[in-house]
C-alpha positions as CSV (number, residue, x, y, z in Angstrom):
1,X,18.8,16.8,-4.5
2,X,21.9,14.3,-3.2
3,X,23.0,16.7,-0.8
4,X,19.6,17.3,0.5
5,X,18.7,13.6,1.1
6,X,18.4,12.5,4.5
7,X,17.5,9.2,6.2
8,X,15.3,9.1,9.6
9,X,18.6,9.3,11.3
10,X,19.6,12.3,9.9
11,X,22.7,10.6,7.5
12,X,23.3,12.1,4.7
13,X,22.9,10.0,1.1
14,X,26.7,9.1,0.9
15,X,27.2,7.8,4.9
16,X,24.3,6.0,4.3
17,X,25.3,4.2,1.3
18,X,29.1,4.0,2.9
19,X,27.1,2.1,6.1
20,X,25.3,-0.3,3.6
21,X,28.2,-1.3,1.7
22,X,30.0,-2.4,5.2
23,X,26.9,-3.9,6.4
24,X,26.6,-6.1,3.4
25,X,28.2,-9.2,5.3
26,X,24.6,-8.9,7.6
27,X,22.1,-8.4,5.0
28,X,18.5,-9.8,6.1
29,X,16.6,-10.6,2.9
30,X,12.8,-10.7,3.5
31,X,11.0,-13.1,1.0
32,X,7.1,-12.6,0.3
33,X,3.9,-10.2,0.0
34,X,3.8,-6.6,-0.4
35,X,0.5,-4.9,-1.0
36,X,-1.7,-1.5,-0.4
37,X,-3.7,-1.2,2.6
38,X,-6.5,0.9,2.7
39,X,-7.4,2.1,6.6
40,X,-10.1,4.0,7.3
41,X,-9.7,8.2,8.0
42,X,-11.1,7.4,11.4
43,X,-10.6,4.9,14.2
44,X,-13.0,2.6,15.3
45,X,-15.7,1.3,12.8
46,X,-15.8,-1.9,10.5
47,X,-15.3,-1.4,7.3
48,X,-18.8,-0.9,6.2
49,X,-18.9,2.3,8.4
50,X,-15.8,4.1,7.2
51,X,-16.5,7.0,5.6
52,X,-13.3,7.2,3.7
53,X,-9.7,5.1,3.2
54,X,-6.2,6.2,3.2
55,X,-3.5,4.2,1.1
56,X,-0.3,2.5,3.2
57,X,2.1,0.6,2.1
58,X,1.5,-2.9,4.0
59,X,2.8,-6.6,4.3
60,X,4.6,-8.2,6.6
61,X,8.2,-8.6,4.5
62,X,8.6,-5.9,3.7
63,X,8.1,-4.0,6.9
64,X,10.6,-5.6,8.2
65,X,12.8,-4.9,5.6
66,X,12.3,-1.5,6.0
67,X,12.5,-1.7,9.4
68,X,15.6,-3.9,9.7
69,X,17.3,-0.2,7.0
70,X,15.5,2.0,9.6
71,X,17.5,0.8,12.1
72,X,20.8,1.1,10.4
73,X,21.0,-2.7,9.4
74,X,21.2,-3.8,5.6
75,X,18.2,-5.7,3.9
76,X,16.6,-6.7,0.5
77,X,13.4,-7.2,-0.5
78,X,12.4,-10.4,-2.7
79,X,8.4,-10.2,-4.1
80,X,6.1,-9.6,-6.9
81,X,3.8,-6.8,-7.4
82,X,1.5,-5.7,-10.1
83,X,3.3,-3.6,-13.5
84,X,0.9,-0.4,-12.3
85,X,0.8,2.2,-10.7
86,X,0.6,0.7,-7.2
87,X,3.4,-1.8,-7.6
88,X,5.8,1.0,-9.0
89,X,4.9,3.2,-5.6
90,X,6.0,0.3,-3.7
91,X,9.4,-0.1,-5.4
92,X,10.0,3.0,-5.2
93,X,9.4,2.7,-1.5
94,X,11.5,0.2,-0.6
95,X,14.4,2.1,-2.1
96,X,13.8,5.3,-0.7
97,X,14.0,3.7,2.7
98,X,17.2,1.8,1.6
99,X,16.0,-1.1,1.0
100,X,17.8,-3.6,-2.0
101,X,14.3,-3.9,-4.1
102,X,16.4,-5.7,-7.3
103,X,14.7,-9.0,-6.2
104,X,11.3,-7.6,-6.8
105,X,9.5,-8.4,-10.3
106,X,6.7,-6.7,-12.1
107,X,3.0,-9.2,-12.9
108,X,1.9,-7.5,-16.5
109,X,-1.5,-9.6,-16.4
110,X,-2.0,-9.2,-12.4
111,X,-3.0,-6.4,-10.0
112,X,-0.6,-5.8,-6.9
113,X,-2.6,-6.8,-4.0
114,X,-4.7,-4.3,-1.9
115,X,-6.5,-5.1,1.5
116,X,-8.8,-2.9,3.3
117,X,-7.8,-2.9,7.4
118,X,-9.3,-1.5,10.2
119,X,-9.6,-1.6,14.0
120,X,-12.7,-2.0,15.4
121,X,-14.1,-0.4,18.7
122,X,-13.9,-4.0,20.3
123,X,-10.6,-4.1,19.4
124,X,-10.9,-6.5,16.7
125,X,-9.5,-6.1,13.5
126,X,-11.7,-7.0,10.5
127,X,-9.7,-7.8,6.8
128,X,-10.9,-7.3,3.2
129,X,-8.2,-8.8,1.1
130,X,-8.5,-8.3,-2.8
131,X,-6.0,-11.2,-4.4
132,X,-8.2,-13.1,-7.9
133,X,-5.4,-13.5,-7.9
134,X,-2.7,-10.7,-7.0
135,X,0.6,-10.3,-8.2
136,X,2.5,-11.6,-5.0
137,X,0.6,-15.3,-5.5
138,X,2.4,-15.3,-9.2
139,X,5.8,-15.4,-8.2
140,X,7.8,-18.4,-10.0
141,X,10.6,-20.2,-9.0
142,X,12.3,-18.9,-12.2
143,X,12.2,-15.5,-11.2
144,X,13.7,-15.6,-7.9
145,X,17.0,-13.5,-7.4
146,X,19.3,-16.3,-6.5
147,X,22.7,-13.8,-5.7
148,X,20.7,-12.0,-3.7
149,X,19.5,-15.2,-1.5
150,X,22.8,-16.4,-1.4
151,X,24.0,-13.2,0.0
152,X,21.7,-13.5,3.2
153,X,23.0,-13.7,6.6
154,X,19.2,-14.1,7.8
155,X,16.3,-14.9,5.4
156,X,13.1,-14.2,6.5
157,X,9.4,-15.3,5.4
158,X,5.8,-15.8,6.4
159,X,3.4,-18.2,5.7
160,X,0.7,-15.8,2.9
161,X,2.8,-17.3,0.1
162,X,2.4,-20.6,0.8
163,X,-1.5,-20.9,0.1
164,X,-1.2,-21.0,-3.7
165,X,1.4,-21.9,-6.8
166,X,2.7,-20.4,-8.2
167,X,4.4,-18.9,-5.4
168,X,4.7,-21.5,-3.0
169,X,7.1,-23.5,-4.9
170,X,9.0,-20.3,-5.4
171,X,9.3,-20.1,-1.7
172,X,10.4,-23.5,-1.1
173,X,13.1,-23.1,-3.4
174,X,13.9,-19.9,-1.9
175,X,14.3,-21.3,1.3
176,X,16.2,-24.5,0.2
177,X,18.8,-22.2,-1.4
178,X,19.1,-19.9,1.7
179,X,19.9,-23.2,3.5
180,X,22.4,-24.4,1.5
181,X,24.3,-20.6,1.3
182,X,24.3,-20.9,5.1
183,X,21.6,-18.3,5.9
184,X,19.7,-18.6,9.5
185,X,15.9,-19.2,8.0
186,X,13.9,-16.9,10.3
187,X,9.7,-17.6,9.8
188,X,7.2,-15.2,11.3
189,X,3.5,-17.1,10.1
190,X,1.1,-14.0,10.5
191,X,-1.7,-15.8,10.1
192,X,-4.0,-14.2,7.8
193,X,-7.1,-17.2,8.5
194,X,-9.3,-15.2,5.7
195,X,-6.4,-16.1,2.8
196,X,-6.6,-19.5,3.8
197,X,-9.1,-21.8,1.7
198,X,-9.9,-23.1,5.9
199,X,-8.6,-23.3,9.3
200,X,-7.5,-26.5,9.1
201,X,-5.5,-25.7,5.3
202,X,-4.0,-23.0,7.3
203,X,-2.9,-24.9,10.0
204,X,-1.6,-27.6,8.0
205,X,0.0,-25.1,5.2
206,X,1.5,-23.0,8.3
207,X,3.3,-26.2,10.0
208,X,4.4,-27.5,6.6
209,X,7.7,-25.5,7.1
210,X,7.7,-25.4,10.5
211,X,10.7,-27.4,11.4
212,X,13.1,-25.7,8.4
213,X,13.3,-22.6,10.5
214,X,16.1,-21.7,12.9
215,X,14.4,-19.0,14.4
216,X,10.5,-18.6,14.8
217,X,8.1,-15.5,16.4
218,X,4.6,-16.4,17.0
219,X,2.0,-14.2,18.5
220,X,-0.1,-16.0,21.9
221,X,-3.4,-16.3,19.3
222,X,-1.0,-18.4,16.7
223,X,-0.2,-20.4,19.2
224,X,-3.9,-21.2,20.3
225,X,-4.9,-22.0,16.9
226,X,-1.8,-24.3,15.9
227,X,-2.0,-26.1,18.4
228,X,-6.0,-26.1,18.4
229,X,-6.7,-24.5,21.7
230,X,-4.0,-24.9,24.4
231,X,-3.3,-22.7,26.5
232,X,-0.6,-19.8,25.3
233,X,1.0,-19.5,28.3
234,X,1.9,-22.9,29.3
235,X,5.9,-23.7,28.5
236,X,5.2,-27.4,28.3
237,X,2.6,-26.4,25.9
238,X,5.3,-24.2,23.8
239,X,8.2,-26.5,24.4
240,X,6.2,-29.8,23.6
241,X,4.3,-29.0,20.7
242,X,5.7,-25.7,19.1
243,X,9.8,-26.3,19.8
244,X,11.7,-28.8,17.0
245,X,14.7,-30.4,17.6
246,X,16.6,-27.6,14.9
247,X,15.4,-24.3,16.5
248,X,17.8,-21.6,17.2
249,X,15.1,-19.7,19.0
250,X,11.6,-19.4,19.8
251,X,9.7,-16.2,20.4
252,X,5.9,-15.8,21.6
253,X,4.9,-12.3,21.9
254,X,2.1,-10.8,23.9
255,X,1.7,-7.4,22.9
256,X,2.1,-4.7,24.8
257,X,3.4,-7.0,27.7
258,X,6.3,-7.8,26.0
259,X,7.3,-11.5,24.9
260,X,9.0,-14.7,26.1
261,X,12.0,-16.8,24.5
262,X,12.7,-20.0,24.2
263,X,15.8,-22.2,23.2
264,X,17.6,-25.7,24.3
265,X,19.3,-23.7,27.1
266,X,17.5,-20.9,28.7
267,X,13.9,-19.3,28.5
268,X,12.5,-16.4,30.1
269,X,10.5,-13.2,29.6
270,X,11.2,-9.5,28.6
271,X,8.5,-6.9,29.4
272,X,7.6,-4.4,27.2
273,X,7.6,-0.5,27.3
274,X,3.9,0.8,28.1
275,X,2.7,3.2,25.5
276,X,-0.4,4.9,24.1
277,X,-0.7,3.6,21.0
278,X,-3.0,4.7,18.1
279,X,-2.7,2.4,15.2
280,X,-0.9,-1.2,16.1
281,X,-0.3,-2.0,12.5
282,X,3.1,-3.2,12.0
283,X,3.9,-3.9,15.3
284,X,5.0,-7.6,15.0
285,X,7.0,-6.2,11.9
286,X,9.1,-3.6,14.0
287,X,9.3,-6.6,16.5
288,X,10.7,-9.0,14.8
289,X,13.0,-6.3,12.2
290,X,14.4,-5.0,15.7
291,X,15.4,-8.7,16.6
292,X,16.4,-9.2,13.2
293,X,19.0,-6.7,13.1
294,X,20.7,-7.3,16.2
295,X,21.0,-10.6,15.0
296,X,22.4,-9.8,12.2
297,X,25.2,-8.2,13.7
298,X,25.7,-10.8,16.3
299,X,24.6,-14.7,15.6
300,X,26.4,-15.3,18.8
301,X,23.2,-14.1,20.7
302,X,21.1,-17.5,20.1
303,X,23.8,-18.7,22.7
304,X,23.9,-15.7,25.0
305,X,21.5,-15.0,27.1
306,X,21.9,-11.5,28.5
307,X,23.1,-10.1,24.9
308,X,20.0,-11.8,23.5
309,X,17.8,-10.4,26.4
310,X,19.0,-6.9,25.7
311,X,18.1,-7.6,21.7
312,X,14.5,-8.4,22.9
313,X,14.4,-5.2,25.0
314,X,15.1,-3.2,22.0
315,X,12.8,-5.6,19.6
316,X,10.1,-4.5,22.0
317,X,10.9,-0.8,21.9
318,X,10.4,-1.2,18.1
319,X,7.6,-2.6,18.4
320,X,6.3,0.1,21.2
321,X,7.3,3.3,19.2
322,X,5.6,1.6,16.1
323,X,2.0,1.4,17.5
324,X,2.5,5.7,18.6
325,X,2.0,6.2,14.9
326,X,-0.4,5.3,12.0
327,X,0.4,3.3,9.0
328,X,3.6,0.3,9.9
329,X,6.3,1.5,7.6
330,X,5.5,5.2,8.3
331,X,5.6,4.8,12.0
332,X,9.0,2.4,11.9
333,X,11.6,4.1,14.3
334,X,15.3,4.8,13.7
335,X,17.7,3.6,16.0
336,X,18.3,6.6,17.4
337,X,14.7,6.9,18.8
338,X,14.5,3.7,20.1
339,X,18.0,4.1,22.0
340,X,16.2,7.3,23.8
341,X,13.3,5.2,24.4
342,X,14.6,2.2,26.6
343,X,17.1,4.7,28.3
344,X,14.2,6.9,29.2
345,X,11.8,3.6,29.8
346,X,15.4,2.1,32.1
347,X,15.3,5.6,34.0
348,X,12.0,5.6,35.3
């Protein structure tokens, strides 16, 4: 079976494991939920018209752990999931793809978390989340993998385990210990309003941690509804309201159109590659796991411009190749593919 093992970038078992090992000195630990989606068999309807659902592996951390592997970088995977049948899938996931899953643990007396995701023909998507509550919201302080955290070069979060305790104490002290072993504190909020007891919870809960990151991604709707309906694209806007004195970097995406940085020094724009895309889940993942593992390898980027330019260019071909596929973790490119896609994309 060893010898027959292959990653997406065609390495065998042994390379790859020889690549992790020297990559541990950039491992990106990703803290938070990991769940089942269900999307319907067909594209287009709400949820009440689908006439059937297909199980994926979904949330937010975890694709970009798996994404950050994908890619050739080194990452670990820090969560709670239910002790069934779904929550063992899910391990078993993360480690085919590489991925360190010794910081997950295993709820006995709760479910791992589904959610039932689709895209509807007006191009909304519409969320069923099942968490009363769900494995990932149990997480304690006392359980959390402290080598591992102190082993990050980058620890990444969200914001979905913040709305209840257990585990938003568990991510505090996560965070806090990350900090103190040096880590750059990366926070992606995917807002998820529907989790949220209100809008205004949300956007409280959301900039409670705001100015502990070094490095933050928001999409152009975050940015609407933290800062309660100004306008996305304004830089005075992004700079005056969303920038803290501590931030490495700040990065607004828009899709399909690319996205725009921000730090102390320099901001501008990198465009994105134009693509057909047929299911745009796990597109901010691939996103941000492509920035991620540049920066990883190279911290010295938050200073350089051009390098960190080029890390955006790729960070958007992840994101492109992503949405050709269904299902995020699925659809997560190697590095390999996404090389071929900007020198094609640079080419034309």
């Amino acid at each position: 079976m060893a010898g027959n093992l292959t990653t997406g970038g065609g390495e065998d078992l042994l390379g790859d494991m020889n690549r992790k090992s020297a990559n541990m000195d950039s491992l990106v630990v990703c803290f938070g939920e990991f769940l089942i989606d269900f999307v319907p068999t067909v594209g287009g309807v709400s949820l009440a018209e689908a006439p059937a659902f297909k199980k994926a592996p979904g949330g937010a951390p975890a694709n970009v752990a798996v994404c950050v592997s994908r890619l050739g970088g080194s990452s670990a995977f820090i969560g709670k999931v239910g002790d069934d049948e779904f929550g063992h899938m899910l391990a078993n996931i993360l480690k085919e793809n590489y991925v360190d899953n010794t910081g997950m643990r295993f709820d006995q007396s709760a479910r791992t978390a589904l959610a039932f995701v689709t895209l509807r023909a007006d191009g909304e998507r519409e969320f069923l989340f099942f968490r009363h509550p769900s494995a990932d919201m149990r997480l304690h302080e006392s359980e959390l993998d402290i080598n591992l955290i102190n082993k990050a070069k980058i620890f990444h979060y969200g914001s979905i385990s913040l709305i209840e305790e257990p585990c938003r104490s568990a991510q505090l002290a996560a965070m806090t210990i990350a900090k103190k072993s040096g880590s750059i504190l990366s926070y992606d909020p995917n807002l998820r309003l529907p989790l949220w007891p209100s809008a205004e919870a949300a956007r409280e809960g959301i900039m409670s941690i705001w100015e502990q990151a070094d490095l933050i991604k928001v999409s152009e709707d975050e940015i609407t509804f933290l800062t309660e309906g100004c306008d996305p694209y304004d830089d005075n806007v992004v700079m005056n309201k969303l920038f803290h004195p501590n931030l490495k970097l700040l990065i607004v995406t828009e899709g399909s159109a690319g996205c725009r940085y921000y730090t102390k020094a320099f901001k501008g724009r990198v465009p994105g590659i134009k693509v057909k895309a047929v299911d745009t889940t796990g597109a901010g993942d691939a996103f941000v796991g492509g920035l991620l593992s540049s920066l990883a390898s190279d911290l010295n980027l938050f200073q350089d411009e051009k390098g960190l330019r080029e890390a955006l260019a790729f960070a958007n071909a992840c994101g492109a190749l992503t949405v050709t596929g269904r299902g995020a973790i699925p659809a997560l490119p190697t590095k390999q593919a996404v090389v071929d896609a900007l020198t094609k994309y640079n080419a034309s």
